[in-house]
PLY file of the C-alpha trace (Angstrom):
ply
format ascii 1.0
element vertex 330
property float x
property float y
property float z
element edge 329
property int vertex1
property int vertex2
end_header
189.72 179.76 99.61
193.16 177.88 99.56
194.26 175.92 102.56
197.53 175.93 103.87
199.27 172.62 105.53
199.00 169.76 102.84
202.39 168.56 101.10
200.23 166.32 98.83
197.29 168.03 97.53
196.08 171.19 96.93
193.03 172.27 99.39
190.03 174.60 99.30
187.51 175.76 101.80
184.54 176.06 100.11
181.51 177.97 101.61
178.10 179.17 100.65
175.17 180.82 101.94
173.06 178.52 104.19
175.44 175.65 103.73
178.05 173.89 106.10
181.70 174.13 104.78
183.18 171.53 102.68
186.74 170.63 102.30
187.82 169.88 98.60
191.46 168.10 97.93
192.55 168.49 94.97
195.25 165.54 94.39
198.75 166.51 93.29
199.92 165.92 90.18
201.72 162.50 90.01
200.46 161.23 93.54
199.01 158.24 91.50
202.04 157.08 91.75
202.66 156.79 95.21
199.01 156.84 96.26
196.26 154.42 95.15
192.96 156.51 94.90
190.66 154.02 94.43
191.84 151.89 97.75
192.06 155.44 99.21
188.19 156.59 98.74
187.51 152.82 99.46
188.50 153.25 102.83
187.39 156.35 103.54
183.65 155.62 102.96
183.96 152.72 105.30
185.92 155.51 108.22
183.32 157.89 107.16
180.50 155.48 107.49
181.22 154.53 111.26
182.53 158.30 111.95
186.06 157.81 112.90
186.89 160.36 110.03
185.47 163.54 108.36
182.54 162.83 106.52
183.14 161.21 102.33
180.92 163.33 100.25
182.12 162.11 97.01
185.21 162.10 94.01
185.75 163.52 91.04
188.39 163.17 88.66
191.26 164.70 90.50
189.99 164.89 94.12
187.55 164.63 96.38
184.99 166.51 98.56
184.77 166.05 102.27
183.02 167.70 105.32
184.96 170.50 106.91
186.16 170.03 110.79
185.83 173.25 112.88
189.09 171.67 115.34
192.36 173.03 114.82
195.45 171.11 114.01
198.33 170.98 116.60
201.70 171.90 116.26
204.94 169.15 116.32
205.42 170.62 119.85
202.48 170.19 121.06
202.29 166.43 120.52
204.44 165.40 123.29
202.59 167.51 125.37
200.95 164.93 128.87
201.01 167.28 131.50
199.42 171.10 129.49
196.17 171.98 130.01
195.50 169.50 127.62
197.08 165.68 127.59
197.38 165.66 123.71
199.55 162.95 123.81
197.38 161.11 125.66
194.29 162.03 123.32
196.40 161.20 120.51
197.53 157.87 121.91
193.81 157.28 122.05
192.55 157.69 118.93
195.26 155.85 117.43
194.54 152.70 119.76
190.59 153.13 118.91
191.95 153.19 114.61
193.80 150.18 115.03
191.16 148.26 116.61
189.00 149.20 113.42
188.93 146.51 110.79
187.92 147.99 107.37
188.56 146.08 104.08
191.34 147.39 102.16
191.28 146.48 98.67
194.02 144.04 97.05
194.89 143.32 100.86
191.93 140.72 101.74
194.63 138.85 104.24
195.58 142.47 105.89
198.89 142.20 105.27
201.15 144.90 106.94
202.27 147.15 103.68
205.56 148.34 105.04
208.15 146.56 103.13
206.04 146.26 99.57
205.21 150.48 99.68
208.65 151.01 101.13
210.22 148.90 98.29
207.99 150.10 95.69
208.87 153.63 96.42
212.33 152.97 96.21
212.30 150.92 93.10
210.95 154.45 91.17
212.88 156.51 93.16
216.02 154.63 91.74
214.79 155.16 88.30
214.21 158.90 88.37
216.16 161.97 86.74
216.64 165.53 87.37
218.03 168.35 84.92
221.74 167.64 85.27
222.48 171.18 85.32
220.17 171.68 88.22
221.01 172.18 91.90
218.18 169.25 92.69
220.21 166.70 90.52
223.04 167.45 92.69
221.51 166.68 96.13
219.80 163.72 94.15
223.31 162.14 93.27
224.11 162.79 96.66
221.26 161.41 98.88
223.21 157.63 96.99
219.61 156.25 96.22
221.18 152.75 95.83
223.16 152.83 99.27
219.63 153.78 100.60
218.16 150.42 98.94
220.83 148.65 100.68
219.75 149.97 103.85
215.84 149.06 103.60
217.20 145.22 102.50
219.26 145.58 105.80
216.55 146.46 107.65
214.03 144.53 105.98
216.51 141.37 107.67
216.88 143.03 111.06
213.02 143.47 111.05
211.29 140.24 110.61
208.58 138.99 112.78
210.16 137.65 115.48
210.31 133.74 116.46
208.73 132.15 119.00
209.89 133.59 122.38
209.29 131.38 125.66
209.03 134.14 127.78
205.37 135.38 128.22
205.94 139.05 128.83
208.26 138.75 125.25
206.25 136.70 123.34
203.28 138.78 124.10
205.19 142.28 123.49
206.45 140.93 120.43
202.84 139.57 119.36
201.48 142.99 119.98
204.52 144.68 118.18
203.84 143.18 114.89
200.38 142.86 114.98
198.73 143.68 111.45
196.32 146.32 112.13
194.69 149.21 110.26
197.41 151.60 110.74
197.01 156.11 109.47
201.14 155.79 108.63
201.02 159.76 108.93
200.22 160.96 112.15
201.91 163.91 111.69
200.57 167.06 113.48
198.24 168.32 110.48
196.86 165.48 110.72
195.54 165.62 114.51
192.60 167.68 115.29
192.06 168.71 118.70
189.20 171.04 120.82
190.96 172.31 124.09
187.61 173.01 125.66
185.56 169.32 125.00
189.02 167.27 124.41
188.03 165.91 121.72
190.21 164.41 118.87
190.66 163.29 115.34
192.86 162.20 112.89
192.28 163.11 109.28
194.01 162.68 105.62
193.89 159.16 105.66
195.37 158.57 101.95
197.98 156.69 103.32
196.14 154.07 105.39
196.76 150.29 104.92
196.90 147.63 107.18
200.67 147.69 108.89
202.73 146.58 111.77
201.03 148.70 114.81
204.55 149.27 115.98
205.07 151.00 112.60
202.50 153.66 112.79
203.19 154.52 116.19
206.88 155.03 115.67
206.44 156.72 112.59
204.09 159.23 114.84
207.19 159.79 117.30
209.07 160.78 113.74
207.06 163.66 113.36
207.31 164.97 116.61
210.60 166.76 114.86
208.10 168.38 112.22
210.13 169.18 109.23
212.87 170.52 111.25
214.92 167.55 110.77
216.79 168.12 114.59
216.40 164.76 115.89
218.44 165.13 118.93
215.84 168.16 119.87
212.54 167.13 119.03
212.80 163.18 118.65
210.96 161.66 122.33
213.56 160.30 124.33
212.87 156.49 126.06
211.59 157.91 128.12
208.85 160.28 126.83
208.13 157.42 124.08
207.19 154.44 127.10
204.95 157.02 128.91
202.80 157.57 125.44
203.09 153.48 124.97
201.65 153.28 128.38
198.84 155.27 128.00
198.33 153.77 124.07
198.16 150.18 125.93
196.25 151.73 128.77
193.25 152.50 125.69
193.77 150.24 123.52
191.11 147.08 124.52
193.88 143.96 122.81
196.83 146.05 124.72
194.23 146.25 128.40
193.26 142.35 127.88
197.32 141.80 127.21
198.78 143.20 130.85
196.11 142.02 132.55
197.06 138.56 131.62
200.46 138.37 132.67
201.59 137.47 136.05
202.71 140.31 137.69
204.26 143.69 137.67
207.24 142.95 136.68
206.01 140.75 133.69
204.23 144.55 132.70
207.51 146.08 133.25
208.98 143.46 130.78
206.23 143.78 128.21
206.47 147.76 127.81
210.18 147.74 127.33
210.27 144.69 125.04
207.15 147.31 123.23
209.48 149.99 123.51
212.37 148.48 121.96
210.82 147.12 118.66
209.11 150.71 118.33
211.86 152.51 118.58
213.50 150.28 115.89
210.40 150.71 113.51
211.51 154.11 113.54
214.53 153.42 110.79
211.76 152.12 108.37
209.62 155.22 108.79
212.58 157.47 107.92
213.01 155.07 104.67
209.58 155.07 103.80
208.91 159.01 103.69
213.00 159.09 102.78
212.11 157.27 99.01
208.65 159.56 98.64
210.14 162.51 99.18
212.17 161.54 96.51
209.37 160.84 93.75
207.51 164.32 95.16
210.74 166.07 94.54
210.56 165.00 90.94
206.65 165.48 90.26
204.74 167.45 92.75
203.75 171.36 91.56
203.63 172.33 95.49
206.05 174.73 96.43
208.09 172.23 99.02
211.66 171.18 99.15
210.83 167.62 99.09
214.62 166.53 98.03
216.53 168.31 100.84
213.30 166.99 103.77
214.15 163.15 102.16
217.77 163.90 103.14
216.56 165.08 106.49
215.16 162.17 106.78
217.85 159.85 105.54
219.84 161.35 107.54
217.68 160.98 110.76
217.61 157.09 109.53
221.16 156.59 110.44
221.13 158.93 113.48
218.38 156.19 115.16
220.74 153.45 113.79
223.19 154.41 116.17
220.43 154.99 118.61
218.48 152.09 118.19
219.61 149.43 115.93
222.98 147.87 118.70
0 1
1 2
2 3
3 4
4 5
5 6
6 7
7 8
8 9
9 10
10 11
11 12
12 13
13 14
14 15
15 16
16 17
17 18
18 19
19 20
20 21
21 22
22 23
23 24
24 25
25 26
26 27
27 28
28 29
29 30
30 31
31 32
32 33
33 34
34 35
35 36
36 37
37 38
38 39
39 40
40 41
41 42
42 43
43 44
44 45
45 46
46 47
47 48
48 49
49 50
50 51
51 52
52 53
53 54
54 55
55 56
56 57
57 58
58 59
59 60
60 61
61 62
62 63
63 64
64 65
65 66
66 67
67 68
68 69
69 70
70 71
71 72
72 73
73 74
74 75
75 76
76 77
77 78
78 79
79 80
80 81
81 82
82 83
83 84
84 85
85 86
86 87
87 88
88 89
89 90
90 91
91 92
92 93
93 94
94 95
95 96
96 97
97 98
98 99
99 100
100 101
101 102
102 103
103 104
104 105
105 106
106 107
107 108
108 109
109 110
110 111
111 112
112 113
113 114
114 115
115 116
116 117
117 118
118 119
119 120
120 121
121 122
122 123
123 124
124 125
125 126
126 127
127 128
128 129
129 130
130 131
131 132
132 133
133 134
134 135
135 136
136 137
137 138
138 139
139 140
140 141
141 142
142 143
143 144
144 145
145 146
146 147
147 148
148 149
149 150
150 151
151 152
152 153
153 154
154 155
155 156
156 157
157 158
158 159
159 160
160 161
161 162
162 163
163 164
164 165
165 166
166 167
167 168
168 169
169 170
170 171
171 172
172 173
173 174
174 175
175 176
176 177
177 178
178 179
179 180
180 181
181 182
182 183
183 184
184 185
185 186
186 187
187 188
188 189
189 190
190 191
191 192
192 193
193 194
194 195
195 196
196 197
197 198
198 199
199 200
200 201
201 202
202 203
203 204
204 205
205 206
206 207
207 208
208 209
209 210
210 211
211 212
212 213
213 214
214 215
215 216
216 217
217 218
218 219
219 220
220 221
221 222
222 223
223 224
224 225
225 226
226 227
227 228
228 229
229 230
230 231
231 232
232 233
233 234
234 235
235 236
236 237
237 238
238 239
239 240
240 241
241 242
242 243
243 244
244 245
245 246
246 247
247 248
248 249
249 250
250 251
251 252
252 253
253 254
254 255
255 256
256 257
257 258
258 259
259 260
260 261
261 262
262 263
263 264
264 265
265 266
266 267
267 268
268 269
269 270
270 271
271 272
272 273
273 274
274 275
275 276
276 277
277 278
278 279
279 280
280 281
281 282
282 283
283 284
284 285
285 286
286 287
287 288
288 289
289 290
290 291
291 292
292 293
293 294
294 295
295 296
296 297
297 298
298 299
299 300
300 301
301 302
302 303
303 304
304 305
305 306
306 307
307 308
308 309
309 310
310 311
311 312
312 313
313 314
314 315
315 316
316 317
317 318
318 319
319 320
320 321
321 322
322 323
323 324
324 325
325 326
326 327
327 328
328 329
């Protein structure tokens, strides 16, 4: 039976008498271009292995098999959700604290180097290079989405987003440490990708194809991307300050480096300092996860089979890039 919800493969339940369901992926034509398989499976033996994922029953050619989770996936909305009868946010901040304290090896990446700006630049390069039918409606909006102003924007960014230089002031320095830390990052924590059970509150992230090691500021903001879904209304569903400090809190809260961190500096208002120095540099991360899924929705749009308008969501998402400029980048 076909599954709905994946913008990257094609997946099947797959049942039989006596047997637990499997999930089988089926990867989309192209996606070895934008998606190292062999890293991929890689890493998900070693999350399968200590059970932070869905159990790795083996590859084939064009896919893979995996066990079948019996928790439902939440909805954008219902990510930003503390106070339901469920804290999903909470949950989800979590499980994401508990992944980036994991340490798996990630082939071609012995150092763990964060893979933001070689992916993001990558992914641009072949987005610069590709063609539509010139008669077509899609070469249109693809002359229009200005791929190279776009490159011009990541080297921007790519200037206004170094690791920082030594700060003097504790609560700063030790934000800014934290900020940029390399550590094993999902970079798609969309809501298809959570799994949740109401009644035991338990949690899960799944689809890890795009894991690497990355800046952990990077994977969270790219999570407060998605709280707009495909929509593309940023001013609606993007978390205001507000909403994104009270999931940072209670990320920090779970996470053991972030626990150890605020418990070392002097006082409360050292915290205070800490979260919104946290808050800050997340919030800017946010620009580079718009350019990152900006330039792959641009190589789906030319490749993928799946019946998704990956050109006009990579505008959405350009677009939402300058709309957190304004925000975010003063």
């Amino acid at each position: 039976k076909m599954v709905s919800g994946g913008i990257t493969n094609i997946l099947y339940k797959v049942t039989a008498d006596g047997a637990p369901p499997l999930l089988v992926r089926v990867y989309g034509d192209k996606t070895e271009m934008i998606i190292d398989r062999k890293k991929e499976t890689h890493l998900l033996k070693q999350l399968s292995d200590s059970e932070f994922s869905v159990p790795y029953h083996g590859s084939f050619a064009n896919g893979r098999i995996e066990g079948w989770t019996t928790l439902r996936s939440l909805n954008p909305e219902e990510m930003s959700i503390f106070d339901g009868p469920v804290d999903f946010a909470g949950l989800i901040a979590g499980q994401m604290a508990a992944m980036h304290a994991l340490t798996p090896d990630e082939p071609g990446n012995p150092d763990r180097e964060p893979q933001l700006w070689p992916v993001t630049q990558g992914w641009a390069e072949t987005a610069a290079t590709l063609r539509f039918d010139d008669s077509s409606a899609r070469a249109a909006l693809y002359a229009r989405v200005d791929i190279p102003h776009m490159i011009e924007e990541l080297h921007w960014l790519m200037r206004v987003l170094p690791i920082p230089a030594a700060e003097e002031s504790a609560p700063i320095a030790a934000a800014q440490k934290f900020a940029f830390a390399s550590v094993f990052c999902h970079n798609d924590v969309l809501s298809g990708n959570v799994m949740v059970d109401e009644v035991t509150g338990q949690c899960q992230l799944i689809d890890f194809e795009y894991g690497s090691y990355n800046f952990r500021a990077f994977d969270i903001a790219n999570h407060f991307c998605e709280y707009s879904g495909f929509d593309g209304d940023w001013g609606k569903w993007h978390p205001t300050n507000a909403q994104m400090l009270r999931f940072l809190r209670a990320y920090v809260r779970q996470s053991p480096e972030g626990a150890a961190v605020l418990e070392g500096l002097a006082d409360e208002a050292a915290r205070e300092m800490f979260m919104q120095e946290l808050l800050k540099w997340t919030a800017l991360f946010c620009l580079a996860s718009h350019l990152w899924w900006g330039f792959w929705c641009i190589i789906q749009a030319r490749y993928s089979p799946i019946d998704f308008d990956f050109l006009d969501y990579g505008r959405i998402r350009f677009v939402g890039y300058f709309y957190h400029k304004g925000l975010y980048a003063r």
